[in-house]
C-alpha positions as CSV (number, residue, x, y, z in Angstrom):
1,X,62.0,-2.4,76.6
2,X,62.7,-6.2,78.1
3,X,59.4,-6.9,77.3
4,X,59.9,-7.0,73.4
5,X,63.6,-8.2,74.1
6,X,61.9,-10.9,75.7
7,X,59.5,-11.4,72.9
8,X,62.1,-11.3,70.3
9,X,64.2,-13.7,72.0
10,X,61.6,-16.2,72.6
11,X,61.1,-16.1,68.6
12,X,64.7,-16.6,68.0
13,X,65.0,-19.3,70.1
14,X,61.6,-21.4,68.7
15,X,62.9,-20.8,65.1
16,X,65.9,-22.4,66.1
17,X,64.3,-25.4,67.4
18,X,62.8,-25.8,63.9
19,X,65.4,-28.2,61.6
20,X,66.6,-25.9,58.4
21,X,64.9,-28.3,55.8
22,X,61.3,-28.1,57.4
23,X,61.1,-24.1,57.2
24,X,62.8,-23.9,53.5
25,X,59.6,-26.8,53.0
26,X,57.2,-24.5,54.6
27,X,58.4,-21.4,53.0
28,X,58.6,-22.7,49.9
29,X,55.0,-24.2,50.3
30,X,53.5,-20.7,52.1
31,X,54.9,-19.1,48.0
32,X,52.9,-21.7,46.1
33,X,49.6,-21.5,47.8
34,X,50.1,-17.5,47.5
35,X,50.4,-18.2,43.8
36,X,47.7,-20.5,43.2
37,X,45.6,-17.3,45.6
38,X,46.9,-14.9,42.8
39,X,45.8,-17.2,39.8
40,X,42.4,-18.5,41.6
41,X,41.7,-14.7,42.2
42,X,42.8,-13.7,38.8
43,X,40.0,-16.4,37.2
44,X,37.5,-15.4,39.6
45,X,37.7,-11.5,38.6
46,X,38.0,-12.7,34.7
47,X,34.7,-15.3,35.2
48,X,33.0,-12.1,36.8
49,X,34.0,-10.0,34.3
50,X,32.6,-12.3,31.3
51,X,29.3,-13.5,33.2
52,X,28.4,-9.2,33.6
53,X,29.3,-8.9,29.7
54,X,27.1,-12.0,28.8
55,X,24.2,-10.4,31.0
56,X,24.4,-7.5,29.4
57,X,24.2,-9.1,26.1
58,X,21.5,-11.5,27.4
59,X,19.8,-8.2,28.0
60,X,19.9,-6.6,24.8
61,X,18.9,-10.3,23.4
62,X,16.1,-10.5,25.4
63,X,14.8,-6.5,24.7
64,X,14.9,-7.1,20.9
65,X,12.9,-10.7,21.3
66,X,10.4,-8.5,23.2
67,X,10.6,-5.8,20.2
68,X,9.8,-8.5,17.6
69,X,7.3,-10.1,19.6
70,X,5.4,-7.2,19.9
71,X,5.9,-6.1,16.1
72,X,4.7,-9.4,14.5
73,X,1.5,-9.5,17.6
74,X,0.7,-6.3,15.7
75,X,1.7,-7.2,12.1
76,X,-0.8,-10.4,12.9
77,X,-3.8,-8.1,14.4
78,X,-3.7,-5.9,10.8
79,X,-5.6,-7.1,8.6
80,X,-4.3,-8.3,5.0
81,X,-3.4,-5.0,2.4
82,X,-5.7,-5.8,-0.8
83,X,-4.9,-3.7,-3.1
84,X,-7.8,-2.3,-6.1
85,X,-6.3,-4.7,-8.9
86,X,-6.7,-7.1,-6.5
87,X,-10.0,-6.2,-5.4
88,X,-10.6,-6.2,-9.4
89,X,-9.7,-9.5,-10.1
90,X,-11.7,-10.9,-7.6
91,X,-14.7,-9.4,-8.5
92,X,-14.1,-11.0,-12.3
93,X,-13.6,-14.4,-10.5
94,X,-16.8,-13.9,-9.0
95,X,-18.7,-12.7,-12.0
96,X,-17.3,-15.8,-13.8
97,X,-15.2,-14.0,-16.0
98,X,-11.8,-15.0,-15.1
99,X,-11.0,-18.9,-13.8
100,X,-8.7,-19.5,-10.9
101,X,-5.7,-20.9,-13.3
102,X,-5.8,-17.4,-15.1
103,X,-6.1,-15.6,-12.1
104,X,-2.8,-17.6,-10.3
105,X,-1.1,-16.7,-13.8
106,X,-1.7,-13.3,-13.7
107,X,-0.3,-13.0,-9.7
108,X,2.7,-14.9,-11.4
109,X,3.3,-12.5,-14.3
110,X,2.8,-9.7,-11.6
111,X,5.8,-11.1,-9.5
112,X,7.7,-11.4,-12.4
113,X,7.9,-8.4,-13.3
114,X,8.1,-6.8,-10.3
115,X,4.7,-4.8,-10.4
116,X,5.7,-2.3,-12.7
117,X,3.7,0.9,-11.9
118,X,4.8,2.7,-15.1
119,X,1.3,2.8,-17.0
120,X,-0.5,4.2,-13.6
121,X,2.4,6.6,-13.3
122,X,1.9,7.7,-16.8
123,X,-1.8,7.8,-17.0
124,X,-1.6,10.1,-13.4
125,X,-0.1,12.6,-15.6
126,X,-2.0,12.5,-18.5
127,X,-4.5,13.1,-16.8
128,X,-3.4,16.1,-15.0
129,X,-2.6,17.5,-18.8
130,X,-5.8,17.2,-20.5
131,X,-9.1,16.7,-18.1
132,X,-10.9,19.5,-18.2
133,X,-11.9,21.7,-15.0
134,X,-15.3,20.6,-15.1
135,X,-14.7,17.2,-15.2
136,X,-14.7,15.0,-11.6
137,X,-12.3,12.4,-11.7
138,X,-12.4,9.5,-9.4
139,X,-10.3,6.0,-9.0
140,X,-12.7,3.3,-7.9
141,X,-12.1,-0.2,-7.8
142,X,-9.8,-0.4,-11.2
143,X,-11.6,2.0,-12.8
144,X,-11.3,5.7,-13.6
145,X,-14.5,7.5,-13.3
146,X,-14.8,10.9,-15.5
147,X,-18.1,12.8,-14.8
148,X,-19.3,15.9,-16.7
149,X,-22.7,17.4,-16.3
150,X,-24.9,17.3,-18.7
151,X,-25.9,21.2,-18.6
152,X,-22.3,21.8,-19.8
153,X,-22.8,19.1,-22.6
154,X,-26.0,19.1,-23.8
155,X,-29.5,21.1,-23.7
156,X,-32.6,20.4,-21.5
157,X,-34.1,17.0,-23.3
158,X,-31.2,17.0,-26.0
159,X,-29.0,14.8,-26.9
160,X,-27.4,17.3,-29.4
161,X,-24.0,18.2,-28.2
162,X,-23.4,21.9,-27.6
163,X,-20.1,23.9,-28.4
164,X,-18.9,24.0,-25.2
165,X,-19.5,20.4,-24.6
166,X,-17.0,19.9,-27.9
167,X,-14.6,21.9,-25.7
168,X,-14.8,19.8,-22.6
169,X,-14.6,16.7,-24.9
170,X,-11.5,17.8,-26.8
171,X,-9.7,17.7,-23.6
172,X,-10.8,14.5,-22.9
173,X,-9.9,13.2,-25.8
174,X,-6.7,14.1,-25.5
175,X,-6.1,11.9,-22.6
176,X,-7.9,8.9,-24.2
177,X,-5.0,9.4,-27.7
178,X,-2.1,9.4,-24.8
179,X,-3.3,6.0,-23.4
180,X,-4.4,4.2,-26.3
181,X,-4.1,0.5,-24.6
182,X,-7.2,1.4,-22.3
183,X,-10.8,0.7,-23.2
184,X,-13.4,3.0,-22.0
185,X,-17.3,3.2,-21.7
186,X,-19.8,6.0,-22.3
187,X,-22.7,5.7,-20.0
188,X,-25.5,8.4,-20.1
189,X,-27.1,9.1,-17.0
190,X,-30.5,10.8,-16.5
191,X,-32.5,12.3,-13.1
192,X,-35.8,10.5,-12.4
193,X,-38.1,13.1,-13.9
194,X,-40.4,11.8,-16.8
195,X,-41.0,13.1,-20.1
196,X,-44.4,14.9,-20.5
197,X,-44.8,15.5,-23.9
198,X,-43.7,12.2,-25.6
199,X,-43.9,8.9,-24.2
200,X,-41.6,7.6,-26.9
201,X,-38.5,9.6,-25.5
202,X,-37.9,8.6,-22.2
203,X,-35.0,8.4,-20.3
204,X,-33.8,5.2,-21.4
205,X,-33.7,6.5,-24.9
206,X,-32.5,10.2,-23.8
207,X,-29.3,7.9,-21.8
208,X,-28.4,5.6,-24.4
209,X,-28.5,8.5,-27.0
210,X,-26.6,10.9,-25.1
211,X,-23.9,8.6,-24.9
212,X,-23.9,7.5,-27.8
213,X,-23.1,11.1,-28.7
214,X,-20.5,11.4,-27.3
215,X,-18.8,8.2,-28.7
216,X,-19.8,9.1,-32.6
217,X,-17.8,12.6,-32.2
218,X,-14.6,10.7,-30.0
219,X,-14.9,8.3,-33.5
220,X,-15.5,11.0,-35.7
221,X,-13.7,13.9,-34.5
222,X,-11.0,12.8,-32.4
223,X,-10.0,9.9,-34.5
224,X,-10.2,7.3,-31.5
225,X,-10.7,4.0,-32.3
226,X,-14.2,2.6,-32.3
227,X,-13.1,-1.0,-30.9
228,X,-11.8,1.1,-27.9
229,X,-15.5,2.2,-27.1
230,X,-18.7,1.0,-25.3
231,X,-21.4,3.2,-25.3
232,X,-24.5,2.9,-22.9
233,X,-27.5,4.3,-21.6
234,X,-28.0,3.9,-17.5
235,X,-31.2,6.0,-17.5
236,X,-32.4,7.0,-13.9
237,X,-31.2,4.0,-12.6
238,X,-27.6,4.7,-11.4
239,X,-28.3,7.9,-8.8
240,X,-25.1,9.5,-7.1
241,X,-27.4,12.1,-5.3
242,X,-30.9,12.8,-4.1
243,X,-33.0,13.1,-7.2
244,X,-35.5,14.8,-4.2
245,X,-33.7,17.7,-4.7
246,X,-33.2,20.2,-7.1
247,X,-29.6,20.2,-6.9
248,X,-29.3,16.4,-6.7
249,X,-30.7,15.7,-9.6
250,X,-28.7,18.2,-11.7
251,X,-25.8,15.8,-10.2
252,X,-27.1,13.0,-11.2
253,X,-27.9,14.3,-15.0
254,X,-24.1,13.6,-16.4
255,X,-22.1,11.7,-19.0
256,X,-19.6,8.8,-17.4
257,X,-16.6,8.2,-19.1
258,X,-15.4,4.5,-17.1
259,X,-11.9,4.0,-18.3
260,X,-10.8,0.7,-18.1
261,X,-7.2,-0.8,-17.8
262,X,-6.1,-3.6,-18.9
263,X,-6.4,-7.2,-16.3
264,X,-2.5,-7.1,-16.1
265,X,-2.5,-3.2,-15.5
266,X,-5.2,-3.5,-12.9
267,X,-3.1,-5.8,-11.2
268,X,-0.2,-3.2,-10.3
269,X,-2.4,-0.5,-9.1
270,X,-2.1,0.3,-5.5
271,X,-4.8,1.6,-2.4
């Protein structure tokens, strides 16, 4: 107990060696560095707390750069989308039959108005309404491809259209009256077996007169109008099977109607 008296007492009498003035100057200079602590401290936790919030955005910054980087590296590895109008067009260019200037105005006609698919979307269903069963329809390139076998249209080594083939052809002809902008050829299509008994009917002549059969009762019948039409004979020529075969060459016996859209409607069709 007189140790701490002693300690106490020895504090009491050093603080009263110091003059008044200089401890007040102390004190008050002990409560302004503990202030300018508080405030340094205070910055120190707020710069922390802003540098982790700007990592983090740095972060996300830096994950979508990655993102987009690896999007357009794979964007750039694809190659271009061509679509069949333009695949079309190209192929007129080529033949000749359309210059570059028209071909730049038709792309610009084609942004213009936005690529208006209505006429394919239209034509879709028509054609869903009125080909016949035994008709194969394609979409190749532009064109629409109808194929109907000949055994269904005509007899062996005739051209003479049968009743069923009138049939067949009335459906068909009801899709070419619902799209009456498109142009369309008749191509006649034959195997590779020759005539025996007259050398004057081959199958160039037995092509071209098939077809143009069936354009004479589309004019005549149906009311379609001639300018519309192109008829033509393809003979042997134009295989889609193995005329080695029995089967093949039935396939390959058949009438082609090639529907034809306009360049401008060529243009909007899509892959």
């Amino acid at each position: 107990m007189k140790k701490y008296i002693s300690t106490f007492t020895i504090i009491i009498a050093l603080a009263s060696c110091i003059p008044p003035g200089k401890l007040t100057e102390s004190l008050d200079a002990n409560t302004l560095l503990n202030k300018k602590y508080d405030t340094l401290k205070t910055k120190l936790t707020d710069t922390v707390t802003n540098f982790t919030t700007s990592l983090v955005v740095l972060n996300n910054n830096v994950n979508t750069l990655k993102d987009s980087v690896s999007y357009y590296r794979a964007l750039a590895s694809k190659p271009p989308v061509i679509t069949e109008g333009e695949v079309f067009l190209n192929q007129m260019l080529g033949l000749s039959l359309l210059s570059k200037s028209e071909l730049a105005g038709i792309k610009t006609t084609k942004g213009q108005n936005g690529g208006d698919h209505l006429w394919l979307d239209s034509f879709k269903a028509d054609m869903k309404k009125y080909t016949a069963a035994d008709a194969d329809v394609k979409l190749n390139k532009g064109y629409v491809f109808i194929d109907v076998s000949d055994k269904i249209l005509f007899n062996s080594s005739s051209y003479t259209l049968t009743k069923k083939s009138k049939q067949i052809l009335a459906t068909i002809a009801g899709l070419l009256q619902a799209q009456p902008d498109l142009t369309f050829m008749i191509e006649g299509h034959t195997d590779n077996k020759a005539f025996k008994s007259n050398v004057k009917n081959d199958n160039w002549s037995l092509s071209v007169n098939r077809a143009t059969a069936v354009a004479r009762i589309l004019q005549t019948k149906y009311k379609i109008d001639p300018k519309r039409i192109i008829a033509a004979g393809r003979s042997q020529y134009v295989p889609i099977d193995d005329n080695k075969t029995k089967a093949g060459r039935l396939n390959n016996r058949r009438i082609r109607i090639v529907i034809m859209p306009t360049v401008t409607q060529v243009m909007n069709l899509s892959k």
